[in-house]
C-alpha positions in Angstrom: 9.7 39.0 5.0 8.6 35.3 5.8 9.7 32.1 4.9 6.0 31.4 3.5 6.2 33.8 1.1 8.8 31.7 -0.7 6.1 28.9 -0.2 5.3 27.8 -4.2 1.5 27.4 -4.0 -0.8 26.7 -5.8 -4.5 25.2 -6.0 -5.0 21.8 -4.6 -6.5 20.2 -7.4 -3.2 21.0 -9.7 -1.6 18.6 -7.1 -3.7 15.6 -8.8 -3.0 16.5 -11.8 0.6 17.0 -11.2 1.1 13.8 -9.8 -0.9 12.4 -12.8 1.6 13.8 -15.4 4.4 12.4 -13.7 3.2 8.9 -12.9 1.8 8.7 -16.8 5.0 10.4 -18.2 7.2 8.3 -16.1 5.0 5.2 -17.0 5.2 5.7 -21.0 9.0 6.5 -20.7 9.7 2.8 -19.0 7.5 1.4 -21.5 9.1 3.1 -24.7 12.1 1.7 -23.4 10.8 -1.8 -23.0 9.3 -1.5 -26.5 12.8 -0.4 -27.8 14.2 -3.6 -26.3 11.5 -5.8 -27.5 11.5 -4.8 -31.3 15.7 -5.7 -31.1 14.8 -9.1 -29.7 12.0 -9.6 -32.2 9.4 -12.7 -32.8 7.3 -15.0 -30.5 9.5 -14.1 -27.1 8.9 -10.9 -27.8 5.5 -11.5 -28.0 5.9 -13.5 -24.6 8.1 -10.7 -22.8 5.4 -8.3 -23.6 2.3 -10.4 -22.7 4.0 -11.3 -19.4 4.8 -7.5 -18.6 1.2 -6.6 -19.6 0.0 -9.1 -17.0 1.7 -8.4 -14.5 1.0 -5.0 -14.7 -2.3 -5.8 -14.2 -1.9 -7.8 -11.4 0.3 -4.6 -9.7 -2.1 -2.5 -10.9 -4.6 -3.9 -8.8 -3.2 -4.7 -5.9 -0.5 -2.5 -5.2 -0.5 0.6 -7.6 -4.1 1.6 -7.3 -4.5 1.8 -3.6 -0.9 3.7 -3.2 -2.7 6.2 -5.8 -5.7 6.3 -3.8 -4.2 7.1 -0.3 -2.1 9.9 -2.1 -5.5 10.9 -3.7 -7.0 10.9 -0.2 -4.0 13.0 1.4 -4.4 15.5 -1.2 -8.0 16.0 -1.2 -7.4 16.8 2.6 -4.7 19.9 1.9 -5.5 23.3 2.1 -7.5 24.6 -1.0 -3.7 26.6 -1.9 -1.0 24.1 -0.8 2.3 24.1 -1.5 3.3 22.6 -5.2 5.7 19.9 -4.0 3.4 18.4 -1.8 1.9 16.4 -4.7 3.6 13.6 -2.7 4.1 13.0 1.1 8.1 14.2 1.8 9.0 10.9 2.7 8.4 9.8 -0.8 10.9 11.8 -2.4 13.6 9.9 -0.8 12.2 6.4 -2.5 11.5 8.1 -5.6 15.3 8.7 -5.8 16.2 5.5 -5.0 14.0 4.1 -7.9 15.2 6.4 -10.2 19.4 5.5 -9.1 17.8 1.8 -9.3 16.8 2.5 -12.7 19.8 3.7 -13.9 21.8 1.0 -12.1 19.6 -1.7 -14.6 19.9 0.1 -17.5 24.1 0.0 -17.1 24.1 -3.8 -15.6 24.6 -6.8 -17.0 21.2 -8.3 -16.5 19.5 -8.7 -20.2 17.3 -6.8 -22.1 15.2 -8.9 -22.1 14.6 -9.8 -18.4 14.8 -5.2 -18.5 11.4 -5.5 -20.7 9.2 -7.3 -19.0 9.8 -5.6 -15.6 10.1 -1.9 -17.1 6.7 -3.3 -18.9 5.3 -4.4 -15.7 6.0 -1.5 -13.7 5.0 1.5 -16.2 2.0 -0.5 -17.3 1.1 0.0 -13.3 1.9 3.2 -12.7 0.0 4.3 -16.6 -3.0 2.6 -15.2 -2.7 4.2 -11.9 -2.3 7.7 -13.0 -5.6 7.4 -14.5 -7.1 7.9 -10.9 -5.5 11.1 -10.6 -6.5 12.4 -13.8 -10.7 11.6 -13.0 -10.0 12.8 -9.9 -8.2 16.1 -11.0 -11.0 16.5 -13.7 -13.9 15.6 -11.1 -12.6 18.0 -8.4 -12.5 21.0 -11.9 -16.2 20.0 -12.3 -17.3 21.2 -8.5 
């Protein structure tokens, strides 16, 4: 018996999707969150928290967020056509994805305010919902060949 029959693979293209689900699910989840905060604060800052999130979303978006999903896009379209199923990310990235996640946490239980919460919880899952729309067309274009 072999270590690589342990190995959890599974078609390449499920690795784009994969990696879609988490970066949309993870991007909704920081968003409802913001939008819980938001509704408590109420009115015209709301209003401003949110439209300030939105944009800089955008901004991330476009010039962060897109190309990170287009190199992991790239490195996945260059796998084996069965790969393993936790290479929907390079190894490396686990680490920081951890980090984020303890500095999530950390936010949530701190002092800082809600309200200063929203708008980067906005800004950030707004980029990474945006993003994860790459990997979905992709996942979808590479089902179609």
């Amino acid at each position: 018996m072999t270590l690589h029959q342990f190995n959890p693979a599974v078609p390449r293209h499920w690795l784009l999707e994969i990696s879609g689900f988490l970066w949309s699910a993870v991007g909704i989840m920081l968003n409802v969150l913001a939008v819980h905060w938001l509704l408590h604060i109420g009115g015209q800052l709301a209003l401003i928290l949110s439209a300030t999130g939105i944009v800089i979303a955008i901004i991330a978006y476009r010039f962060m967020f897109i190309k990170i999903a287009h190199r992991n896009i790239a490195r996945i379209d260059q796998r084996p056509p069965k790969t393993c199923l936790f290479a929907f990310q390079p190894w490396r990235s686990y680490g920081l994805m951890l980090f984020m996640i303890a500095l999530g946490i950390t936010l949530r239980h701190s002092a800082t305010p809600r309200s200063y919460l929203a708008v980067i919880y906005t800004a950030v899952g707004g980029a990474l919902f945006l993003a994860s729309l790459s990997y979905h067309a992709r996942f979808w274009q590479s089902r179609a060949c």
